[in-house]
C-alpha positions as CSV (number, residue, x, y, z in Angstrom):
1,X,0.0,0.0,0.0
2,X,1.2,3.7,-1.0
3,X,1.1,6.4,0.9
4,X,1.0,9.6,-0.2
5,X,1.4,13.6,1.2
6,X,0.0,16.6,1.3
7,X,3.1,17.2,-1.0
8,X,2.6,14.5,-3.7
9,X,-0.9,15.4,-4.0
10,X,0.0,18.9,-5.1
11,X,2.2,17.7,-7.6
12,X,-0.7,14.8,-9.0
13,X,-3.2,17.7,-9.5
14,X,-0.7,18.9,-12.4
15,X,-0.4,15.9,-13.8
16,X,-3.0,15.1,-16.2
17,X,-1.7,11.7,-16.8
18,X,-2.0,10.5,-13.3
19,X,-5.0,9.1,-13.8
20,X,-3.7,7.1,-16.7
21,X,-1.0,6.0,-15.1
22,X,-2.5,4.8,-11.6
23,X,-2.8,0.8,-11.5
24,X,-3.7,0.7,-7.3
25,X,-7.3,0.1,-6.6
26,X,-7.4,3.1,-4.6
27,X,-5.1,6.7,-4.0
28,X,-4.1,6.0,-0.3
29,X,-3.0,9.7,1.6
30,X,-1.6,10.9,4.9
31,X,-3.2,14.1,5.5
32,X,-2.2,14.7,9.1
33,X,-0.9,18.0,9.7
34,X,-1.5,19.2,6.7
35,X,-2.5,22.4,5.8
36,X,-3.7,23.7,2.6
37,X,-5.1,27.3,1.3
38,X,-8.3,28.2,0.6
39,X,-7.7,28.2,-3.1
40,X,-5.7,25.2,-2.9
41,X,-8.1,23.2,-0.9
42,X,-11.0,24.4,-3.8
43,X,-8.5,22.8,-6.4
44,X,-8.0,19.6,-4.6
45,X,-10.9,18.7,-3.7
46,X,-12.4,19.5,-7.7
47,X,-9.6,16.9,-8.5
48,X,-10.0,14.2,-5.7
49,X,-14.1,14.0,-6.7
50,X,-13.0,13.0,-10.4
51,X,-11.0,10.0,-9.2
52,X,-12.6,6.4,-10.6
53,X,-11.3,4.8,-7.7
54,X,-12.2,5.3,-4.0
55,X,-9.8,8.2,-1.9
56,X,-8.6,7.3,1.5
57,X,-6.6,9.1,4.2
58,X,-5.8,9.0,7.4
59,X,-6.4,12.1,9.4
60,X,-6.5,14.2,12.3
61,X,-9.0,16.1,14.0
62,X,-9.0,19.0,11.4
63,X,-8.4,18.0,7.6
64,X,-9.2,21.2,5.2
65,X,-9.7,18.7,2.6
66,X,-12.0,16.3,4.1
67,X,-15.0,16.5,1.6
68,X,-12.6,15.1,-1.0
69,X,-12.2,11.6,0.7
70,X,-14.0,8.8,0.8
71,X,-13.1,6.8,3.6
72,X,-11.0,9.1,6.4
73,X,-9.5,7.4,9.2
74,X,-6.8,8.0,12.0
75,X,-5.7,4.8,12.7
76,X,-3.1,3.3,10.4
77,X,-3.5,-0.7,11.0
78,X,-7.5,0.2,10.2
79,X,-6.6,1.8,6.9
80,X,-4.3,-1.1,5.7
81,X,-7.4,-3.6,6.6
82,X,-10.0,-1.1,4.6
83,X,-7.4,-1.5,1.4
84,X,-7.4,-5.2,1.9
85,X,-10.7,-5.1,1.4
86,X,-10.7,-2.4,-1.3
87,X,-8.1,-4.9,-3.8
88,X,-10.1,-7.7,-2.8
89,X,-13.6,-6.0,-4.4
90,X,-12.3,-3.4,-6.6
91,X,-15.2,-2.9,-8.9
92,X,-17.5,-2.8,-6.4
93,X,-15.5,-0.5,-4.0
94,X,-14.8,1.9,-6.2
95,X,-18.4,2.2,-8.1
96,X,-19.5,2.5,-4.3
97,X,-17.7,5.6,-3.5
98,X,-18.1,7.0,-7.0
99,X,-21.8,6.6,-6.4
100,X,-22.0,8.3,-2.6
101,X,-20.2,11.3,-4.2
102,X,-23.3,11.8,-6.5
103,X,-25.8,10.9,-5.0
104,X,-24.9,13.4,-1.8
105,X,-25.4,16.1,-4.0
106,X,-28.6,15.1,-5.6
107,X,-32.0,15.5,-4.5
108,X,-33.3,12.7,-3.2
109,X,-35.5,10.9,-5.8
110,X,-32.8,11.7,-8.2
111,X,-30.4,10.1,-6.2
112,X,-32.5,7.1,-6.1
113,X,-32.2,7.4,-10.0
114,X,-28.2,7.5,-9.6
115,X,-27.9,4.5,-7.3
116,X,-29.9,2.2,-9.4
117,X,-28.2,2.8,-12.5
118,X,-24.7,2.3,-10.8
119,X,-26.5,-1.0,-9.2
120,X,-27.3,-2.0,-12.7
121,X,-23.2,-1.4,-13.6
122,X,-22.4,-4.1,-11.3
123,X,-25.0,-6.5,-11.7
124,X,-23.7,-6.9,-15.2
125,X,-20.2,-7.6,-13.8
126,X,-18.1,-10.7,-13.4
127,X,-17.6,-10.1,-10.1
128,X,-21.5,-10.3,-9.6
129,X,-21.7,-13.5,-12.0
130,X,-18.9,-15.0,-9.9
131,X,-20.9,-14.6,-6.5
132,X,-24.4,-15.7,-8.1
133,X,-22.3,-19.0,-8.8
134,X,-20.6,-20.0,-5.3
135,X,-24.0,-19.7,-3.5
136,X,-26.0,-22.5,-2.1
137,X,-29.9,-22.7,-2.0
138,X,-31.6,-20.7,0.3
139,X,-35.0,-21.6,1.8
140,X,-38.0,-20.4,0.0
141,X,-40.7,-18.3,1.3
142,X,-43.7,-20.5,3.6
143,X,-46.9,-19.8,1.1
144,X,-48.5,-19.3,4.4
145,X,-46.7,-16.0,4.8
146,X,-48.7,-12.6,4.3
147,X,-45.4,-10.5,3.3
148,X,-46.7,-7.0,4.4
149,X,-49.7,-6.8,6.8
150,X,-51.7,-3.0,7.2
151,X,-53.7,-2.2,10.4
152,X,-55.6,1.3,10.5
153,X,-55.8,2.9,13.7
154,X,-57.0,6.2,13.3
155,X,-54.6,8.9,11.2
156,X,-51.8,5.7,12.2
157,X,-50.9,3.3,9.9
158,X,-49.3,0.3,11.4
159,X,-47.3,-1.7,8.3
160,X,-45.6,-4.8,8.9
161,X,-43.3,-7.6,7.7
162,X,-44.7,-10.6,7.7
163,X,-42.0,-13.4,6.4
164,X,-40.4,-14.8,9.2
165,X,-39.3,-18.1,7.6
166,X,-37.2,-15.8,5.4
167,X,-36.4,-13.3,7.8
168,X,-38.1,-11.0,6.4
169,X,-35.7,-11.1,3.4
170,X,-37.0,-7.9,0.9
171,X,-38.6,-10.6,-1.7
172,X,-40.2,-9.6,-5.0
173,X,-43.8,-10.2,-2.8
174,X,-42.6,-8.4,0.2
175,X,-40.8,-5.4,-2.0
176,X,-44.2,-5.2,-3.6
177,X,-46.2,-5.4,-0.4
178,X,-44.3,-2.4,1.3
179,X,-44.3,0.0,-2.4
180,X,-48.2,-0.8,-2.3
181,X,-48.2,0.4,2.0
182,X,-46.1,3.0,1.0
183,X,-47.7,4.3,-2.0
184,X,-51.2,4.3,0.3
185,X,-49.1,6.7,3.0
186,X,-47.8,9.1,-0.2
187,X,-51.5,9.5,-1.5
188,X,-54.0,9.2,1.9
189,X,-53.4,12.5,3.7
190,X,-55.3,12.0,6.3
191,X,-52.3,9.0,7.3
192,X,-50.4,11.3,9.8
193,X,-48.0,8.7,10.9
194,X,-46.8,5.3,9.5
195,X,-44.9,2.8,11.9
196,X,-43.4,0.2,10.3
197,X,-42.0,-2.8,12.0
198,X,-41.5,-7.1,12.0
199,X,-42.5,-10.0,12.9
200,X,-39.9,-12.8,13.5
201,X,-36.2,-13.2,14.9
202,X,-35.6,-10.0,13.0
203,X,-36.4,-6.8,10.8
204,X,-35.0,-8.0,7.8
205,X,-32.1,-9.7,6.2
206,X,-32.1,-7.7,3.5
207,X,-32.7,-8.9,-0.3
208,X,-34.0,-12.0,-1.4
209,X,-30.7,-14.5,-2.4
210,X,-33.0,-16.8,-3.9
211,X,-33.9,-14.2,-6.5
212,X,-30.7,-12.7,-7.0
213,X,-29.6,-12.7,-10.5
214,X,-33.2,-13.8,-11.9
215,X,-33.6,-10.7,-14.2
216,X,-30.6,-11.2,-16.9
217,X,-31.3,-7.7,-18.8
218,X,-29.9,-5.2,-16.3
219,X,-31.5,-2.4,-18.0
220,X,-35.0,-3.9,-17.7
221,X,-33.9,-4.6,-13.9
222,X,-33.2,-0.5,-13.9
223,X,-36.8,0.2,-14.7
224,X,-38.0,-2.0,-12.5
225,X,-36.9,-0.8,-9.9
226,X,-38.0,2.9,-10.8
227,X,-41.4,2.1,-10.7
228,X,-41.4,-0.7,-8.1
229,X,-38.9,-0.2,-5.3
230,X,-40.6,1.4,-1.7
231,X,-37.7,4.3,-1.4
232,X,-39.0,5.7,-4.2
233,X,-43.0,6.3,-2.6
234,X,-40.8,7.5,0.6
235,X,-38.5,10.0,0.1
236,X,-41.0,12.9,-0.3
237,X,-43.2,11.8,2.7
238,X,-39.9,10.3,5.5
239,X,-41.0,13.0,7.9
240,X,-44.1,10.8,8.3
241,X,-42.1,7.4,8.9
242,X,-41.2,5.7,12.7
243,X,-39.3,2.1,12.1
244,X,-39.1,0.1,14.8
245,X,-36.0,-2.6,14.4
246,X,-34.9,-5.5,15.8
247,X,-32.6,-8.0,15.2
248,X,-30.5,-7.9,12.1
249,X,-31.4,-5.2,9.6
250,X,-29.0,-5.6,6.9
251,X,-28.8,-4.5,3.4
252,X,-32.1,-3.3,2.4
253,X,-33.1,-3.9,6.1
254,X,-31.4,-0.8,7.8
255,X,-31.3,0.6,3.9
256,X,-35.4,1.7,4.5
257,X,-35.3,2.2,7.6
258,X,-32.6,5.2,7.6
259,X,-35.1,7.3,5.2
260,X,-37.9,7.4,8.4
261,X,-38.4,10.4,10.2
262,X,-37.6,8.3,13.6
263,X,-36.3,5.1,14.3
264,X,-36.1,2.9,17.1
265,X,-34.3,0.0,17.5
266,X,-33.5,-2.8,20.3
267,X,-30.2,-3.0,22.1
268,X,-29.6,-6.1,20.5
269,X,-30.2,-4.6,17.0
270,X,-27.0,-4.8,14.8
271,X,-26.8,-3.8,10.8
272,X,-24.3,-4.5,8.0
273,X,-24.0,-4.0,4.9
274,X,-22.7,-6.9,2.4
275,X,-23.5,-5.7,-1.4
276,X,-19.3,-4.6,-1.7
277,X,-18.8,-8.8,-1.3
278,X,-21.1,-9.3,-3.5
279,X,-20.2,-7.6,-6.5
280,X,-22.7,-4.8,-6.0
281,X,-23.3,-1.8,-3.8
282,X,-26.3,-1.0,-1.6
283,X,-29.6,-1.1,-4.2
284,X,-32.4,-0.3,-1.8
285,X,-31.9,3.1,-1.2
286,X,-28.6,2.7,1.3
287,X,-26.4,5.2,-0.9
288,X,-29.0,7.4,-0.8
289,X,-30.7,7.5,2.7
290,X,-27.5,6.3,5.0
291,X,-25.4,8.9,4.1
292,X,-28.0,11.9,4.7
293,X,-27.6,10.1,8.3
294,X,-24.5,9.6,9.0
295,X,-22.5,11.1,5.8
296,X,-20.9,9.2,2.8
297,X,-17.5,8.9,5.1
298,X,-18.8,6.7,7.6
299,X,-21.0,5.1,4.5
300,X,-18.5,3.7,2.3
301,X,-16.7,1.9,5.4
302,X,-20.0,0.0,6.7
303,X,-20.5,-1.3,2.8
304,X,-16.7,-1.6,1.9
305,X,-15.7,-3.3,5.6
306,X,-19.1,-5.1,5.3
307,X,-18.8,-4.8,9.1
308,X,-21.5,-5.4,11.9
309,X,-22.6,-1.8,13.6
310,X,-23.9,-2.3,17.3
311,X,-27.1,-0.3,17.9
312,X,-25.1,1.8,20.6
313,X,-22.5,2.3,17.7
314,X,-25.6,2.9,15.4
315,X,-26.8,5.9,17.7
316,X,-23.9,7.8,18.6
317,X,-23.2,7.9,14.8
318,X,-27.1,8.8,14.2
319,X,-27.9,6.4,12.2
320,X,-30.9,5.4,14.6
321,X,-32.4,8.0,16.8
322,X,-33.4,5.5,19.9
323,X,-32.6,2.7,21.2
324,X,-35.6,1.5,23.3
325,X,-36.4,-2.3,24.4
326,X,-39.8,-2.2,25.4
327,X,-41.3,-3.5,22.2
């Protein structure tokens, strides 16, 4: 792994051909101490956001050009394991980081519009192609299971997941289920609250395995989930959302939940997530919603580290707003 300085990064912003030239799956920097200019930092930062692969550095507590990276650590032994993982899932990793720059910028629903077209990159990928192949079969869904239940309660809407056998995993019928519950929250007014929460040993395990890789045109896959994916009937109506979380919520499971207005979890609650191993990056919203919570930084390590976050963890960052065991 190369480090780099303060010093060799002024030098690589006149140098066209650095770019060209770079072979390592990501520009590695020590940015303690330094100090940069006003104009300076401007210029560096312009040229960091143009890099196709992801921008590291370890840190202080004041860098001037900390909205350039996109991972910033202070701890050198945590930096070399974050690389590791960065060589070991290139594509994905740097796609990922890419993605988070844009999509922090963008409005919301056009965010949404961002993530799923760089979701449709990877899915056409070999890395992608060579994960669909090593899995085993998963369990199927119990045809007993009602994937999203509604329950009325006055201006509340209570919505909930109803697949335990697959842990709630977001299946085509339960990513259908909660767009229809969602939809009815973005068009019935007089719905002042929605409180959405599980059934089972969990929120959710996040997307369907067993379905993975079923749509083989990733542009079709791209509409798709345009018109059919539940972030979409959120975003312009989070401030009426409380998620109530339990368990593991990973992937798409904490990827929902971080657009709500409130959320609660247990203090056994953990969330990861895995897409970066897979060949992909977060699809359900995650790039979109996560960062607004707890900024891209902090973002790109839970998806490239593909790390467990502790609910304790989880709040101090603000990813949750609660954590409450009483339900």
């Amino acid at each position: 792994m190369k480090i780099y300085s303060l010093t060799d990064l002024q030098g690589f912003c006149q140098s066209p051909s650095f770019a060209q030239d770079q072979t390592d799956p990501a520009l590695v920097l020590d940015l303690r101490s330094a100090q940069a200019s006003l104009s300076e930092r401007d210029r560096i930062i312009h040229w960091l956001a143009r890099r196709p692969i992801p921008v590291l550095a370890l840190i202080d507590k004041h860098c001037a050009l900390y909205d350039g990276l996109d991972i910033a650590l202070t701890d050198e032994a945590e930096m070399a394991k974050v690389y590791q993982r960065i060589c070991r899932y290139p594509q994905a990793s740097a796609v990922l980081t890419q993605t988070t720059r844009l999509t922090s910028h963008l409005p919301m629903s056009q965010a949404l519009i961002a993530e799923s077209l760089a979701y449709a990159t990877l899915q056409g990928g070999q890395s992608f192609s060579d994960w669909l192949k090593e899995q085993a079969t998963t369990p199927k869904p119990d045809p007993s299971d009602v994937p999203v239940s509604l329950r009325r309660c006055g201006a509340n809407l209570y919505i909930t997941l109803c697949s335990p056998s697959t842990r709630n995993a977001l299946s085509v019928a339960m990513r259908d289920g909660l767009s229809e519950a969602f939809a009815l929250v973005a068009t019935d007014t007089t719905i002042e609250s929605a409180i959405v929460s599980a059934q089972g040993p969990c929120f959710s395990a996040g997307g369907d395995l067993t379905e993975f890789g079923t749509c083989k045109d990733v542009s079709q896959a791209h509409q798709i989930r345009q018109l059919q994916m539940p972030a979409g009937h959120m975003v312009d109506h989070a401030n009426r959302y409380t998620f109530k979380l339990h368990g593991a919520c990973i992937g798409a499971g904490i990827e929902l939940p971080a657009f709500g207005k409130h959320v609660v979890a247990h203090s056994q609650t953990y969330f990861r997530l895995p897409e970066v191993e897979m060949g992909l990056i977060p699809g359900a919203g995650g790039c979109v919603s996560i960062p607004r919570r707890i900024g891209r930084h902090r973002t790109n390590l839970l998806a490239v580290t593909g790390e467990p976050l502790a609910a304790t963890q989880a709040l101090a960052w603000g990813l949750i707003d609660e954590i409450d065991d009483s339900f």
